[in-house]
Steps between C-alpha positions, in 0.01 A plus 500: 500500500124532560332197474180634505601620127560139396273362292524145649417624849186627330455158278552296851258684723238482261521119444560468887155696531286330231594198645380554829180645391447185284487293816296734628611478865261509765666413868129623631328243347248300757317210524515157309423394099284219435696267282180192490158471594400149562194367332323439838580807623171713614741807323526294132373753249484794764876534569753488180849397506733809515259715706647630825298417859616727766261465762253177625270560754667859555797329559808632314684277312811623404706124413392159464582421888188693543245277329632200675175567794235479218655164409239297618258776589121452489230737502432828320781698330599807370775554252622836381653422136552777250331735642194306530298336840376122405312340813452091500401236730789271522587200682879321528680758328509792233621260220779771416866462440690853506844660488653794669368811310841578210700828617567508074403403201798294440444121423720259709546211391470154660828447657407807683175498613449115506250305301394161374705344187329184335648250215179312317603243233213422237354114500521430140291241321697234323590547156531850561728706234755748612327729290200447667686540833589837412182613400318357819765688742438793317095463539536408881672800599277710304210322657644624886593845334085511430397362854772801652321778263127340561505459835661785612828358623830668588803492201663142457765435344507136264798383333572186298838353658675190414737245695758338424370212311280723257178470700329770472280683851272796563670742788225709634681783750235740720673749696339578896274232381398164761454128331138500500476803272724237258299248606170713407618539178602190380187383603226737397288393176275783469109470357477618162215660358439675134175739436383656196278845595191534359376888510123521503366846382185655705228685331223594717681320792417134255820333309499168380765255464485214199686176578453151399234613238297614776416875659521592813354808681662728725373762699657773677396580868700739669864358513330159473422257176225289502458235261205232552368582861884512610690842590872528472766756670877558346708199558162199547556218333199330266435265251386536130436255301787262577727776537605667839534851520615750744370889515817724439316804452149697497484853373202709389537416174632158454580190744847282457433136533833282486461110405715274614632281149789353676655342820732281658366177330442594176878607401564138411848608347723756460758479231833629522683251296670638092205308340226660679634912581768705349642847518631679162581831410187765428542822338738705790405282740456095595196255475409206717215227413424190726211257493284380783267188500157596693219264609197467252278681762696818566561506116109512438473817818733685281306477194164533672623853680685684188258376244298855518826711612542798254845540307740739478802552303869633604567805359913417528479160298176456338424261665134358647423448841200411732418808704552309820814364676530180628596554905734238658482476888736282751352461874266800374744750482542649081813345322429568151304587241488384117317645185280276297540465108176554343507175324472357865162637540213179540792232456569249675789401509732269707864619420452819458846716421637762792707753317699851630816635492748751566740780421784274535576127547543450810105692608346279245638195654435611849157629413429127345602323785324722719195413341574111518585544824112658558284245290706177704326669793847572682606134436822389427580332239714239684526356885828701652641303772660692795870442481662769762342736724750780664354749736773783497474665857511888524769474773754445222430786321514701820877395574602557166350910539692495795778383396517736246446805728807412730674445135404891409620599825 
């Protein structure tokens, strides 16, 4: 019999060689991947998580053995990451944490490659209704899936678990991750920030920009604005009126100035509860609406800065819109952005409705609690106390490979 004439041989080779190049093997593969950047660190912003280093101070660095000298190093560094040469003046240490560089692109998992695994149960206030319960676990791990996607941390994976005696916990599980990467994100509460643009044609390098039933000029110098005996570059800060704006953008023909309507203090609520949001069916797809209770002085920013904003109208539903998005920031970094109903424009008003939705159920309901999640500011919506913290060592996973191997043979 020839087995090269059996189909199966054919059928087994070919599954045997898509799955190896679906790992993508790479036994070559050098240096270290960052996996966090602390906040302090001189590198925060320059250096992402997931970019390779493989050389500091042309020293190769081919595992994580060989970072342990720049521990606690201090004076001037140079990383090579990516491809790319970042110089900075450091003192007591990089501020890096890194793993040995992956030989695959296969995913091991905890038990494997060690980690951190936490159990958080929620501090309920009294009187609280199971039904409530549920819907607050729900909106505190969406809250640290947002802080994960916002600031730029690695994949975690939450769960809802429950003992015994029907309590219910949060299990957070981070594999190759340390406790103070947990520890960061249970703690971070982000700034939050909402701007309306304002685009401000130019004719004969002059614009003018009405606000507050007043006019103000703006000139065009170069890639400067001036207005009064001020001048302003892309990204200063001023003040108009009672209104702070920042300088997105300055073209030939028109300059982009985004007021802020919105932070931290004036999202006095955000509603989650049946009598406040809901999510129904819509056409093919689904529909969420929640309310939000704002302060009486960001209310009256957003009425002053789309008072004079032209509207347009959706060609796919008819229906009318302010030309301008409303642009949500955490910590400065874009997490969303929202279209304003015409019928918005010059209003003031306190509880304003947030709606969306998506092609099925479940993206409309993680959309809205994404958003909830943004306007809190990062906040939870209930004190988690730290039940169990276990720090799964690597060395376990590293028997259990071996193990395996002397199995095979």
């Amino acid at each position: 019999m020839n087995l090269w004439k059996e189909w199966r041989i054919w059928l087994l080779i070919f599954i045997v060689l898509g799955s190896i190049a679906a790992i993508s093997p790479n036994p070559w593969a050098k240096g270290v991947v960052v996996k966090y950047v602390d906040e302090n660190s001189p590198f925060y912003g320059e250096i992402m998580p997931g970019e390779s280093i493989t050389t500091i101070n042309e020293v190769k660095i081919n595992s994580v053995n060989d970072m342990a000298q720049f521990e606690n190093y201090t004076g001037m560094v140079r990383i090579f990451h990516n491809g790319k040469l970042t110089l900075k003046e450091v003192q007591n240490g990089l501020g890096l944490e890194v793993e040995n560089a992956g030989i695959s692109k296969l995913k091991l998992g905890m038990d494997l490659v060690g980690g951190t695994r936490v159990l958080l149960a929620p501090e309920y206030e009294e009187n609280t209704t199971e039904k409530e319960k549920e819907l607050l676990m729900k909106q505190v791990i969406s809250t640290l899936q947002t802080r994960t996607n916002v600031y730029g941390l690695k994949e975690i994976k939450f769960q809802t678990v429950k003992d015994v005696n029907g309590n219910n916990y949060i299990q957070i599980e981070v594999a190759g991750a340390s406790k103070k990467e947990i520890d960061d994100l249970l703690g971070k509460q982000g700034k939050f920030e909402a701007y309306v643009p304002r685009v401000i044609k130019f004719e004969n390098n002059s614009g003018k920009l009405e606000l507050e039933n007043k006019t103000y000029n703006i000139l065009r110098e170069d890639n400067k604005i001036k207005i009064g005996n001020s001048f302003y570059e892309v990204n200063d800060t001023l003040t108009i009126g009672d209104i702070d704006f920042k300088v997105w953008n300055i073209t030939n023909d028109t300059v982009i100035l985004a007021g802020k309507v919105f932070e931290s203090q004036d999202i006095k609520y955000v509603y989650f509860d049946p009598q406040h949001s809901y999510i129904r069916k819509y056409g093919n797809g689904w529909e969420f609406l929640f309310q939000i209770l704002i302060s009486n002085e960001g209310a009256k920013r957003f009425a002053e800065i789309t008072q004079d904003i032209p509207v347009v109208v959706d060609s796919n539903t008819g229906e009318r819109y302010l030309e301008e998005s409303i642009y949500l920031f955490l910590d400065e970094k874009p997490a969303s952005s929202l279209r304003i109903s015409a019928s918005l424009a010059g209003q003031a008003y306190s509880t304003p409705q947030i709606s969306g939705g998506g092609k099925t159920e479940e993206e409309a309901v993680h959309e809205e609690r994404r958003l909830q999640s943004i306007l809190r500011s990062g906040a939870l919506p209930v004190k988690l106390k730290v039940v169990k913290v276990d720090s799964i060592s690597p060395s376990l996973g590293s028997h259990f490979l071996k193990g395996v191997l002397i199995a095979g043979l």
